[in-house]
N, C-alpha and C positions, 0 to 999 in steps of 0.2 A: 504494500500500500504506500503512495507515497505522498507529499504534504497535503494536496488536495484533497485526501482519504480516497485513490479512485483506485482499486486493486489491482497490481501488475502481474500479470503473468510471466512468469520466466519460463522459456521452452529450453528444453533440451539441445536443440539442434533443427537446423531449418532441413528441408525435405521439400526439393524440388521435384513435382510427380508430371512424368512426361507420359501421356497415355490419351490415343484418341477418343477413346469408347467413354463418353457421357458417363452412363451410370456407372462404369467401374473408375471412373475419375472418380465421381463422387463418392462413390463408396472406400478406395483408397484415402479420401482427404479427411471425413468422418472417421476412417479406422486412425488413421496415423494421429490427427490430432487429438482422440484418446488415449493416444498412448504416452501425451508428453510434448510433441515435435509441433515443430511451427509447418503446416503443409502449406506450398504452392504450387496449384495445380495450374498447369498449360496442355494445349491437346494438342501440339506438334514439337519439334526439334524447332524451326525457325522462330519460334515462340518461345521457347528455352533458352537460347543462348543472350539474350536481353535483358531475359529474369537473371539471369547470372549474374551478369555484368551491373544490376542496380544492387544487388545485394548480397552477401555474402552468406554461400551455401556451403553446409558441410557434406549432404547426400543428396546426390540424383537417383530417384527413381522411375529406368526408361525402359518405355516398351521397345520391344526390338522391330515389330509391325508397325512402325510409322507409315502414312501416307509422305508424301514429298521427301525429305533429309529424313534416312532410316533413322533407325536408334542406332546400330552400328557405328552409322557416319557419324553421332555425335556422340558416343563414345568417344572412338579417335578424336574429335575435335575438344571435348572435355580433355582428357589426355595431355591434347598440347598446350592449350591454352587453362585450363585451371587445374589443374594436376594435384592440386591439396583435396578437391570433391571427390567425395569416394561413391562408387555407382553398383546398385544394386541391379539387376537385367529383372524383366519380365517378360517372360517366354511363351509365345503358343508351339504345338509344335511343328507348324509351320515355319518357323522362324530358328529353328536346331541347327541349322546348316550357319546361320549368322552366330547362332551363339558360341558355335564352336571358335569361330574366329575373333570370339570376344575374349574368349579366355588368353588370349597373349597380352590383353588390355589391363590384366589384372584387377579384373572386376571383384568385390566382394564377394557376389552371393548370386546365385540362378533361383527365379521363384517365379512356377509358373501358372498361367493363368485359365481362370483365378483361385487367388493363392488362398494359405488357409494362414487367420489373424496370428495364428500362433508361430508359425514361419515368418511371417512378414515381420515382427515384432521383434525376432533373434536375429534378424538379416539388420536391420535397421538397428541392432544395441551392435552387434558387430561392425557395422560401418560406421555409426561413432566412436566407438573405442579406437578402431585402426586410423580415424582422424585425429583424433588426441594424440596417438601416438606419435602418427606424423607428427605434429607438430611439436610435440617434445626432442624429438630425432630425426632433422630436417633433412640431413642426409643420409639418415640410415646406413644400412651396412651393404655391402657390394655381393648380390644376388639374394638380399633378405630383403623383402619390404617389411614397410613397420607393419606390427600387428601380426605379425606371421607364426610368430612362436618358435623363430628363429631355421624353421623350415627352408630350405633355397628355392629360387624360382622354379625350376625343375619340381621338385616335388610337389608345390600348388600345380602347377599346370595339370601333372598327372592327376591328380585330384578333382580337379574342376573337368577333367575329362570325364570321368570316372563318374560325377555330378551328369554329365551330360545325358551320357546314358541312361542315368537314374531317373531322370526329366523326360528323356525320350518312353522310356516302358513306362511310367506313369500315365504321358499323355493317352500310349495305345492302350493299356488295360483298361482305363476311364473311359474310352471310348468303344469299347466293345460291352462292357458293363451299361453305358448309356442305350445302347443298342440290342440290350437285351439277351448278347451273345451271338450276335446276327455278324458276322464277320465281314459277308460284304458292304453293308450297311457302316459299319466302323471303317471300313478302307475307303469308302466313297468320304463320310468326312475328315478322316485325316489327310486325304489328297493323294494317298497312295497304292498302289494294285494289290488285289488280294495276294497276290502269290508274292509278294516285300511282306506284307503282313504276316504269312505263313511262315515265311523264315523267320522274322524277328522272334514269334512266339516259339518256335521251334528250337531257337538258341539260347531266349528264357528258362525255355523247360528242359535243356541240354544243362546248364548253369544253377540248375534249382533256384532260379528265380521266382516258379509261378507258384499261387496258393493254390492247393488240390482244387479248393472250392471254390476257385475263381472260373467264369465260365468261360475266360481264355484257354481253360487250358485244355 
């Protein structure tokens, strides 16, 4: 409260939300500002990079399905130009092929859409923390980013590979689940042919990935 008696809110950390989709902007700006954070929601990248520049942000959170300037492309462009904002991705999976390429970016965290609040919530404490850190250790250590746990570049990457996949068999089991088990139905909306679909579950359940009583399997 300050002399006037009007009550200040002190937020966490600002949270720039880049996502074209209306209701899940809105619904991302609702969840994050429960949680603490100051949300500013924009519904493209050319809309983002403005927001940037009037005010200082510690996490981007960008969908990778942008219309016009991908989310990819402002990755990279965040990257060179504000390199302290640390970036959470949100993925459909659609958008798998970019996000693998996101992972040289050193992005925090993959959460894909839509996400569940309890994911969202750890992705966004972990990219404030690895901001803090930065900024206590401007130049960090040579193949460590801050926040890392002293891990080397090489071993995130493996990892966030390793995330990727996890992202990709989430999307197609959620999708054959929504489809009742109907597998052509699942491949028509994941964008892909039944027989890519066959292999992936095929090397799920090679892996013991699948739950018996999933009806992927």
């Amino acid at each position: 409260m300050n002399s006037d008696g009007v009550t200040i809110t002190k937020h966490r950390g600002r949270v720039l939300i880049v996502e074209d989709g209306s209701r899940f902007r809105q619904m991302l700006t609702r969840a994050i500002g429960g949680m603490g954070f100051d949300p500013r929601p924009v519904d493209c990248a050319e809309a983002a990079i403005p927001a940037l520049e009037d005010e200082i942000t510690e996490i981007a959170l960008v969908d990778l399905g942008l219309p016009g300037m991908s989310g990819l492309e402002l990755c990279r462009y965040l990257r060179k130009h504000f390199p302290s904002v640390q970036i959470v991705i949100l993925t459909g999976f659609g958008d798998l092929e970019a996000a693998k390429q996101a992972i040289r970016l050193d992005v925090v965290d993959f959460l894909t859409k839509p996400c569940d609040h309890r994911e969202l919530r750890t992705a966004l404490e972990r990219a404030l923390e690895r901001h803090a850190d930065a900024a206590r250790h401007p130049d960090g250590e040579a193949g460590t980013p801050p926040g890392t746990g002293g891990k080397t570049a090489g071993d995130l990457s493996e990892k966030r590979a390793q995330t990727i996949e996890q992202i990709e068999r989430r999307h197609i089991l959620d999708a054959i689940e929504r489809n009742n088990g109907n597998r052509s139905k699942a491949a028509k909306e994941l964008g892909i042919s039944v027989r890519t679909l066959y292999y992936r579950l095929s090397r799920y359940k090679t892996l013991g990935q699948l739950d018996p009583e999933n009806p992927a399997s």
